[in-house]
N, C-alpha and C positions, 0 to 999 in steps of 0.2 A: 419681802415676805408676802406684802398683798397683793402682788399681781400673780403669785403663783396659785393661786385658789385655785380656778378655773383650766388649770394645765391637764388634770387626768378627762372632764370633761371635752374640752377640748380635742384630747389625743384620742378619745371614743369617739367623737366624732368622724375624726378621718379614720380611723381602723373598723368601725364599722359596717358596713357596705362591702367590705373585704371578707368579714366572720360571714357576712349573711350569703354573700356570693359561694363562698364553699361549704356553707351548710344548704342551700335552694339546690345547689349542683347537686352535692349528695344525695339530695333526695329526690332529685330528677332520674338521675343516672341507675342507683339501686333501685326506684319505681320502674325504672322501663327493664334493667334484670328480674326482676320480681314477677314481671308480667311475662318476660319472654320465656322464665322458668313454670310459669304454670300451663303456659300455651304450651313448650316444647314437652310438659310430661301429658294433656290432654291427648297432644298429637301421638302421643307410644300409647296409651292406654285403648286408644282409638283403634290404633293398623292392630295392633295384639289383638284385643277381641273380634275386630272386623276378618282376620284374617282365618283366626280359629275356626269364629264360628260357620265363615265359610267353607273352610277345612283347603285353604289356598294354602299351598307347599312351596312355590314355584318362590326364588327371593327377588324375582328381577319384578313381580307383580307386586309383591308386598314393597318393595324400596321405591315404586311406582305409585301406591298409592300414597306413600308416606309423603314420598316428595306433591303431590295435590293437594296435602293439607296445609304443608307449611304456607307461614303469612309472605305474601309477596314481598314485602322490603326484605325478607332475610336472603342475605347474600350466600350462595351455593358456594362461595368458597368456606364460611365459617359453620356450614351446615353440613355433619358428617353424619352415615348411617352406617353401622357395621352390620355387618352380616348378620341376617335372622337366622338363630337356630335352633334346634328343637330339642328340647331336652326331655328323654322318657323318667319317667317315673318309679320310684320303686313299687308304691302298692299300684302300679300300673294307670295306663292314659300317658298321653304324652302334653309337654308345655311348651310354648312358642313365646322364645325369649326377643327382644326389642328392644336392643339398645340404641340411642343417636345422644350427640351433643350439637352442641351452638356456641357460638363464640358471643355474644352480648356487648355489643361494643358502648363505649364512654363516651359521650357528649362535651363533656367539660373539662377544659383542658389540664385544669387541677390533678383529676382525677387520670385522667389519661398520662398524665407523668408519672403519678403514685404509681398505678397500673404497670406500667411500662417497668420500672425500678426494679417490681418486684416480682414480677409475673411474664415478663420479656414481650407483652401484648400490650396493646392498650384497649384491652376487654375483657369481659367477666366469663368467664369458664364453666357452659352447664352440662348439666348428663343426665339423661331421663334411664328409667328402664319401668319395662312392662313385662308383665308374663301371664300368660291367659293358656288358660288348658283347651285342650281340644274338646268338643260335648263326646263324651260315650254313647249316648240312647239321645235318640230322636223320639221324640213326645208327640204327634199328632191332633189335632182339635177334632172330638167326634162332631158329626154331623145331627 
């Protein structure tokens, strides 16, 4: 009975390093989703108003500047843009809608199986949307 004292200590000790590896993971892996999901909705909120307030129609210039925002490490295959399109209004003006997603991929291989299991990827799944109205009246600065 007295050498068993020190057994649950002991088994914490080796199981330790384990809990703490998949909890650092987790919080590596949802920090860099976290951050790729505020950058990918900056970058729609960005081409939506840049595009309006330009009054740019054309989608091959808006999916042009979209793709110049994005951060270099994201890879063009998990970076998709749908079609911009404009949707008019009923009390009138029109809105230029801006959807894209990104695929957010897992670092840690924990997570990357979880992922995998359940979602057939081993990445986090984002989708921004923007919508920015076109300006009606041009305002002028008097002299």
């Amino acid at each position: 009975m007295r050498r068993k004292k020190g057994q649950a200590i002991a088994e914490m000790a080796l199981l330790f390093p384990f809990f703490l590896l998949v909890i650092v993971g987790g919080i590596i892996d949802f920090g860099f989703a976290f951050y790729n999901s505020l950058t990918l909705q900056q970058i729609a909120n960005d081409s939506a108003q840049w595009a309006a307030d330009n009054n740019i129609t054309v989608n091959q210039e808006i999916t042009n500047y979209i793709n110049g925002r994005k951060p270099g490490w994201w890879s063009q295959d998990t970076f998709k843009i749908t079609t911009p399109e404009q949707v008019a209004l009923p009390s009138g003006g029109t809105v230029l809608r801006i959807r894209i997603s990104y695929d957010s991929p897992t670092y840690t291989p924990f997570y990357q199986t979880m992922l995998s299991g359940i979602t057939g990827a081993p990445s986090i799944k984002l989708a921004a949307l923007a919508s920015y109205k076109f300006p009606q009246h041009v305002y002028t600065k008097l002299k």
